[in-house]
N, C-alpha and C positions, 0 to 999 in steps of 0.2 A: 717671669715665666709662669704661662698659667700651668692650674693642675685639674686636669679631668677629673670626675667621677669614676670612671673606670681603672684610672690607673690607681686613685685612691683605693678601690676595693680590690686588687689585684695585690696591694701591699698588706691588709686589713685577713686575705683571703692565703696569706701563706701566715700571718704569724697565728690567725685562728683558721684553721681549716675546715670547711662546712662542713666535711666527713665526719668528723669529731661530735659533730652533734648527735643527739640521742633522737630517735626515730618520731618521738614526739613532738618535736621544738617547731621553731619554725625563724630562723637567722636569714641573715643575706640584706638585700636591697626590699625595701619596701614602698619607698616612692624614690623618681629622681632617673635621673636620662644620662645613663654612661658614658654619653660622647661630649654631655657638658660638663661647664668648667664650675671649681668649687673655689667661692670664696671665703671661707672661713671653717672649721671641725668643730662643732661643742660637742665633749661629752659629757654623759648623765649614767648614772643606772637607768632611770626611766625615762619615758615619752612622755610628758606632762604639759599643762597647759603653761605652768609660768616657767619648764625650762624652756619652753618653746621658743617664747615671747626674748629667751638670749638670743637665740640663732638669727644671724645678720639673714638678709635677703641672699640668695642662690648659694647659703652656707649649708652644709650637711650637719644632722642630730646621731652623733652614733651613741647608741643606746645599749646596755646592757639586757635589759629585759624587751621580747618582745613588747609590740604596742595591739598587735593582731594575731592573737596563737591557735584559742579553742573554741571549735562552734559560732567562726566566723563566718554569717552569711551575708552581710553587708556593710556598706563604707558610706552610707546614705550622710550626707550633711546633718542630716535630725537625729546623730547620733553619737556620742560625747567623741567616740574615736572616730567616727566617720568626719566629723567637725574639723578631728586637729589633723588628719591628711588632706582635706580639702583645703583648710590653711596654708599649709603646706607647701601644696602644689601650685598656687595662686601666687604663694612668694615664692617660687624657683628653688624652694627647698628640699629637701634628700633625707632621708632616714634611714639607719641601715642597725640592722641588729648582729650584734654577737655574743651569745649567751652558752648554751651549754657546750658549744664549740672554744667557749674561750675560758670556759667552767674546767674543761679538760687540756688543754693546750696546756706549754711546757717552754716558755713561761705564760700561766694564764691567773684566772682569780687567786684562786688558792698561793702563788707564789706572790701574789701583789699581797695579801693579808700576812702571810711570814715576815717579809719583807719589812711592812707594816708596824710588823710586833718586835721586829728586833732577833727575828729569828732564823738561824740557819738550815735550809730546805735540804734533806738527805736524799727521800725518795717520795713516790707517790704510795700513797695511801690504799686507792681502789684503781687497779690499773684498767682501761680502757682495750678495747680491742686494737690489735696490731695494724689492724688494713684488712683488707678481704683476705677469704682463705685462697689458699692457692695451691694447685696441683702444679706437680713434675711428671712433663710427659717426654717418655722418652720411646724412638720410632728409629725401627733398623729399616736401612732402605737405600738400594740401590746407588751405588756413587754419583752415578751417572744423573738421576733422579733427586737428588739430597737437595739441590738449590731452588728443582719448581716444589718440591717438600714445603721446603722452610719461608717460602713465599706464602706456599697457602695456607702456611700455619699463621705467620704474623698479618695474615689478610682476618683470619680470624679471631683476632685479639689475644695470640698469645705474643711470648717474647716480651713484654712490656716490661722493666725493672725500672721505677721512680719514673726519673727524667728520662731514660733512655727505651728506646724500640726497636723491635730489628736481635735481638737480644737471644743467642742460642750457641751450644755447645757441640764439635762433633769428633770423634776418632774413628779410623778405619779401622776395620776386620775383616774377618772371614764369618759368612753366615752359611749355614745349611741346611736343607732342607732334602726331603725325599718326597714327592707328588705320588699320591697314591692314585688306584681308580676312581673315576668323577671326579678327579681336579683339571683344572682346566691351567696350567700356569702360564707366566709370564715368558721364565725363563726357565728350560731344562724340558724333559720329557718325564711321563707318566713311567715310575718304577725304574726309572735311575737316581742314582743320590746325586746333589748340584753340590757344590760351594760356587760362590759367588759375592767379591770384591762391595762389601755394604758399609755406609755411615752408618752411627749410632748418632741420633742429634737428638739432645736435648733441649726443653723450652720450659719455660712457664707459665700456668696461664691462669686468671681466676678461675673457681671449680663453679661458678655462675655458667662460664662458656664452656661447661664439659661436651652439650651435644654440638654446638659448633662449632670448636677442637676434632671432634671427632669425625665429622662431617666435611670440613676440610681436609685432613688425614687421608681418611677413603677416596676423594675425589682425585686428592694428587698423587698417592701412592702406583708405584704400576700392579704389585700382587693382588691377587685375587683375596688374601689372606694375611691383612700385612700383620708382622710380629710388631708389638708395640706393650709397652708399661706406663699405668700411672699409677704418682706416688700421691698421695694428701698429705701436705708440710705441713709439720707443727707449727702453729704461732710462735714468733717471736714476744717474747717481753718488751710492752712500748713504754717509752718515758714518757706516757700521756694517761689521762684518766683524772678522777675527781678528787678533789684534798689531796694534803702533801704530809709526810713525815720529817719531823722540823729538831732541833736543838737546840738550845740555850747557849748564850755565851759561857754562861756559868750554873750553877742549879742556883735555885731560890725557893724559897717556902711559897706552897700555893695562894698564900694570900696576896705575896710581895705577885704574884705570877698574875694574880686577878686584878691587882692596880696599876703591871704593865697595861691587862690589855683593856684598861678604862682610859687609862693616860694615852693611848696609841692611838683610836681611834676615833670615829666623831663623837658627839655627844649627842644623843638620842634621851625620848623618854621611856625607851624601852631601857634603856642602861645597860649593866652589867651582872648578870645572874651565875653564881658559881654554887657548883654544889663536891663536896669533897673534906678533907681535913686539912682546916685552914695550916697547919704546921707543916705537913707532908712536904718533901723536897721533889720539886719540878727541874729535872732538864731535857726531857726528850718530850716534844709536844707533838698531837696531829692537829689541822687545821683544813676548814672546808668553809669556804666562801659563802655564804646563802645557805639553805634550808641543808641540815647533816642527820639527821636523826637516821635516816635509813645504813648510816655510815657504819654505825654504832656495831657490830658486831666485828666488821674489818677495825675497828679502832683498840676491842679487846685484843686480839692479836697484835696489834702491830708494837706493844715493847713499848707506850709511853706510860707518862705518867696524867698527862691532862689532854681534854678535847674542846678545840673554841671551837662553835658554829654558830649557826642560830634557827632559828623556830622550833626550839624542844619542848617536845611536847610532854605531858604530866606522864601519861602513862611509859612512855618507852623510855623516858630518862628515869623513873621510878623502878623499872625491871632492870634499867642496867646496873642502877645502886646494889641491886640485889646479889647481882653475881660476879660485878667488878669491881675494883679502887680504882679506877680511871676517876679522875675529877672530872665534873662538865661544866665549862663554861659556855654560857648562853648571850648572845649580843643580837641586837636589830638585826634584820635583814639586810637592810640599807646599808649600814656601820660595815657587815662583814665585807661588801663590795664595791662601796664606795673604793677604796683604796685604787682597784683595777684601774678606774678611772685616768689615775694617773699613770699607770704604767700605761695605756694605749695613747696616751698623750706623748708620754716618751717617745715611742716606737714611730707615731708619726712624726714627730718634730726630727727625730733623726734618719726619716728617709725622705723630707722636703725642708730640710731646712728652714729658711727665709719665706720660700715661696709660699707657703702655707699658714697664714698665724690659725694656732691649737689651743683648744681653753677648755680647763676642766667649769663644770656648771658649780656653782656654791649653795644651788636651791637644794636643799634636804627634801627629798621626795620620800622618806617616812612614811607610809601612811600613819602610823600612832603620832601625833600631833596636841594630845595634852595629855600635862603629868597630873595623878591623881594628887602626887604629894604622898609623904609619908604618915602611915596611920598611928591613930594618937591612943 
């Protein structure tokens, strides 16, 4: 049984969710025709010439790192990237990214590098936004009238909970009103008090559609003056976001902690750089997949004792010495994300089984590629 392209990204596209990505990125499908068929997956962190050259004919590259992010105005063949999509396309090949959607995902990087280390994942570290915000509207309004209501609500984009649509709450009452001069009502006369038999329906809606919420509201309501509230909900706390807060089987001195995580991961000429007191006891770690240094502040809070990431730079790991004992350790770029690698290999092998053969790349895409050696 063959496997599309699209059904590929449709499994690819619930365990990293585009949403997830940061406003910057740029994830998803970047060459490759959804309605064809894929004969093989390699993944990489990067798009590179000689992971390329793995990817069988009408095989997809899912890549960790965009290959097309910033200040792209062309794809021209005469151009190192324009080159390897053109390649590409000629072999039937597919490209697809998931990076800072799969940087935040729950399980995503940060959980493959725990994992990685031998460590157990508590919580996340910097939590990610919940989903959009969302208002509660809630609209008193005639019984009789509640059902072309709650039509022209969900015509409007409200009601929508996850999977489901259609999505609203309602109890009778008694409503009252008293029409003064210059009202013009629906029901009752000018300077008599009414009661009259009303739902209360409640809905949800993102606060994006507040004027078209509103504007369907007035158009299906009968009053002149419909009574109605909305609430703005507080975000929920999501189990998604950047880095993880992690634990040790056991505590260990930060040295033994710094040759776990040499021993664990690939070997780079970037190595392993720790800075801390090599005796200190390590059992609560945070971890952050790829470039962390912006972390660094949520990492003083969060209750460990060491922080692996990588691309620390002199000055901000220099201020954190300053005010923290947090140890830092420092690894490749590469080393930190490689590992994901195999975690999305999992995740496909176990939603196509057979039909699918999935292959992690063994090309070290590093760019630091010589070691200086140690000075004498």
């Amino acid at each position: 049984m063959s496997v599309t392209l699209g059904e590929l990204i449709g499994v690819l596209d619930a365990a990293y969710p585009p949403a997830l990505a940061h406003d910057w990125d740029s994830v998803g499908l970047v060459c490759g025709d959804p309605a064809e068929p894929v004969t093989s997956v390699t993944i990489a962190v990067d798009a590179t010439e000689s992971v390329l050259a793995e990817v069988p004919e009408g095989g997809l590259l899912l890549a960790h790192h965009p290959l097309l992010l910033r200040g792209v105005d062309t794809v021209a063949a005469s151009t190192a990237k324009g080159a390897l999509i053109h390649r590409m396309i000629r072999a039937g090949q597919a490209l697809f990214t998931a990076h800072t959607n799969a940087d935040s995902a729950s399980p995503g990087v940060s959980d493959a590098l725990a994992d990685a280390l031998g460590l157990v994942v508590e919580d996340v570290l910097s939590r990610g936004p919940s989903g959009p915000d969302l208002d509660k509207w809630v609209v008193f309004v005639p019984v009789e009238h509640a059902g072309a209501l709650r039509d022209s609500l969900f015509a409007a984009g409200a009601g929508q909970i996850g999977d489901y649509s259609c999505c609203s709450w309602s109890v009778t009452g008694t409503g009252q009103f008293l029409p003064d001069e210059g009202a013009t009502p629906a029901i009752g006369q000018v300077g008599a008090v009414e009661q009259v038999a009303e739902d209360r329906v409640e809905v949800i809606a993102p606060s994006t559609l507040r004027p078209r919420v509103l504007a369907a509201l007035r158009h299906a309501h009968p009053y002149e003056e419909p009574a109605f509230d909305v609430f703005a909900l507080a975000p929920l706390p999501a189990d998604v976001g950047i880095g993880r807060i992690c634990s040790l089987p056991e505590p260990e001195p930060l040295s033994a902690f710094v040759s776990r995580v040499r021993g664990s991961l690939p070997v780079t000429t970037w190595g392993v750089r720790a800075a801390g007191v090599a005796d200190a006891m390590v059992s609560r770690v945070a971890v952050c997949g790829g470039a962390g240094d912006s972390l660094l502040g949520a990492v003083r809070g969060a209750g460990v004792q060491a922080y692996v990431t990588s691309d620390l730079r002199h000055h901000p790991a220099d201020e954190h010495g300053r005010v923290s004992d947090v140890a830092l350790v420092d690894v490749a770029h590469w080393a930190s994300e490689f590992p994901w690698c195999h975690q999305a290999a999992a995740l496909l092998r176990g939603s196509f089984d057979d039909s699918l053969p999935v292959r992690v790349s063994t090309t070290r895409t590093d760019p630091w590629n010589i070691d200086g050696g140690p000075h004498s």
